[in-house]
N, C-alpha and C positions, 0 to 999 in steps of 0.2 A: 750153617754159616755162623757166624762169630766176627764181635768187633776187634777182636784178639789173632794175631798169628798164634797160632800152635808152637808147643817150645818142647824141644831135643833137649832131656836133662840126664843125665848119668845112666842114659841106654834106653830109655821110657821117651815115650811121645806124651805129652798131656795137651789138650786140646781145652778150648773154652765156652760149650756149645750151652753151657748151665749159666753164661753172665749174658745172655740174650736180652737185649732192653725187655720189661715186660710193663702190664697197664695195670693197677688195681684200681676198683669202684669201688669205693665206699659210699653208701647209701646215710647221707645226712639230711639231719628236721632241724634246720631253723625253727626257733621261737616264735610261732603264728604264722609259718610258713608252708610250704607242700615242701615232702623229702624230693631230694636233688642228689643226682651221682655226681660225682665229681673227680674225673679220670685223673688217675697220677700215675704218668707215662715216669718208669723207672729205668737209670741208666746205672754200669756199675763203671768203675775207672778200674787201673793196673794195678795198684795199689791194694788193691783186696789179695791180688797173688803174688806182689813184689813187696818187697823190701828196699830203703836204703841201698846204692851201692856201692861197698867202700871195698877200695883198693887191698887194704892190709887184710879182707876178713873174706875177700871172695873172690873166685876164678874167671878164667874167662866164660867158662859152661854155664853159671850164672846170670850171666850179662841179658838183658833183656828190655830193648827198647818198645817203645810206644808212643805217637806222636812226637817224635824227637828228644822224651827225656829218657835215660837210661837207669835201668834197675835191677836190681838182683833179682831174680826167680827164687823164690822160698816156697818149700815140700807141704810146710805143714799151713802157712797161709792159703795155700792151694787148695788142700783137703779140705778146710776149712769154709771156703768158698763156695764147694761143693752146696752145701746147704741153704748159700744165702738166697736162693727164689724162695724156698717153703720159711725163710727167717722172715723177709719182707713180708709177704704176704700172712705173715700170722704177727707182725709188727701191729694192724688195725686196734689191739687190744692193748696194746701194748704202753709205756709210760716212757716220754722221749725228755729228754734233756739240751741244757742249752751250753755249747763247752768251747770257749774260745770260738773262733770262728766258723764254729759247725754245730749241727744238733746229736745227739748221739742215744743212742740205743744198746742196752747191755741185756744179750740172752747165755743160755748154755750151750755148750757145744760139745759130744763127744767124737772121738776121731778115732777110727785103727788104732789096734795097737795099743790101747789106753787103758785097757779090762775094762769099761764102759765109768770112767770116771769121767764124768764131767767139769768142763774149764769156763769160766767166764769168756765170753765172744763180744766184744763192741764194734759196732759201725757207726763210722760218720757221716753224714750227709748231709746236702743242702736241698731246700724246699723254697722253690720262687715259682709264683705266675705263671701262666703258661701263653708269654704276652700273644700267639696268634690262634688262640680260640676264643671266640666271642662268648663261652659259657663258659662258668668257673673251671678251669682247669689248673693243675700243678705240672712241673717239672721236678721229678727227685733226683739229685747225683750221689752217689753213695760213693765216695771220696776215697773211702780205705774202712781195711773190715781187718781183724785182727784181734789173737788173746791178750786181753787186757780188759782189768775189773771196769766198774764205771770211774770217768776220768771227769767228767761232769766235778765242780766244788762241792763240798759239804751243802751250804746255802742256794745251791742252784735251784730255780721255777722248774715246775716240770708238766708239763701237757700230756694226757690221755692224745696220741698220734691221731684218731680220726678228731679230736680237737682241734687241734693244731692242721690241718688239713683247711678243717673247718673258718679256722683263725686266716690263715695265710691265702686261702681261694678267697673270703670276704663273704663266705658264706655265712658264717657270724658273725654277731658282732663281739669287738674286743670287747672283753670286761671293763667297767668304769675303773677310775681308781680308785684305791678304799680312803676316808679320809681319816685322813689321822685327828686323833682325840686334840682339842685346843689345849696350850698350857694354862693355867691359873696364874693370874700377877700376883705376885706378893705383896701384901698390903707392906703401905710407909707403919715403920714404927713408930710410935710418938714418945 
């Protein structure tokens, strides 16, 4: 079963039985504290296997609703997607970014068909509270997933993910802030 209807595309059935919400536990040690799991129930959106969809660039065979918005069905986002349980789940080590209104994650990905060359793969997602469990819990949405390098600025912070995990359950605490060095007055001239 699947949060996804299945999609009829150019004679091929493709099915979405691999975007199954799933849970990972990361096992975190607060500073003077006992380690604490702290479940992040993962969810994936349409967007991982769609596309935009614009009139001038695609058919109706395309067309591909979900919760009321409409979108393009795209072959190789799809293939792509394939991967993303075993990408999440080895995300734990991973080094996340903070990018316009999402966080985002840049691994590799090979696909069919590619003589095993590998492409840059980002996901975006969000990480909030898990506000009805009474122990630190997450919510992850992974927003959209697609080839494209890191989109993250030059100057963006960037979090070790079971950090950031860490950070956003409240299981750590935030880092103080640094202080910046005082300026010097410049003495009066006489």
């Amino acid at each position: 079963m699947s949060n996804f209807a299945a999609k009829q595309f150019r004679g091929l059935q493709y099915t979405f039985g691999h975007l199954q919400p799933l849970v990972l536990q990361p096992l975190l040690t607060p500073t003077g504290g006992d380690p604490v799991i702290v479940p992040v129930d993962v969810q994936f959106g349409c967007h991982c296997f769609t596309e935009e969809f614009k009139d001038a660039l695609h058919q109706d065979e395309h067309r591909y609703s979900h919760l009321g918005e409409l979108r393009a069905f795209d072959v190789i986002r799809y293939e792509c997607s394939l991967q993303l349980p075993a990408i999440v789940n080895a995300m734990l080590g991973g080094m996340i970014y903070w990018c316009k209104e999402s966080y985002t994650y840049v691994t590799r990905v090979t696909l069919p068909d590619t003589d095993g060359v590998a492409q840059d793969y980002s996901l975006f997602f969000s990480l909030t509270k898990n506000s009805d469990s009474v122990h630190p819990a997450l919510n992850m949405f992974v927003k959209s997933a697609y080839l494209r390098g890191l989109a993250a600025p030059p100057a963006s912070d960037g979090w070790r993910f079971r950090s950031l995990i860490g950070l956003v359950s409240g299981v750590y605490e935030p880092p103080k802030p640094k202080e910046r060095p005082k300026k010097k007055k410049k003495g009066k001239e006489k």
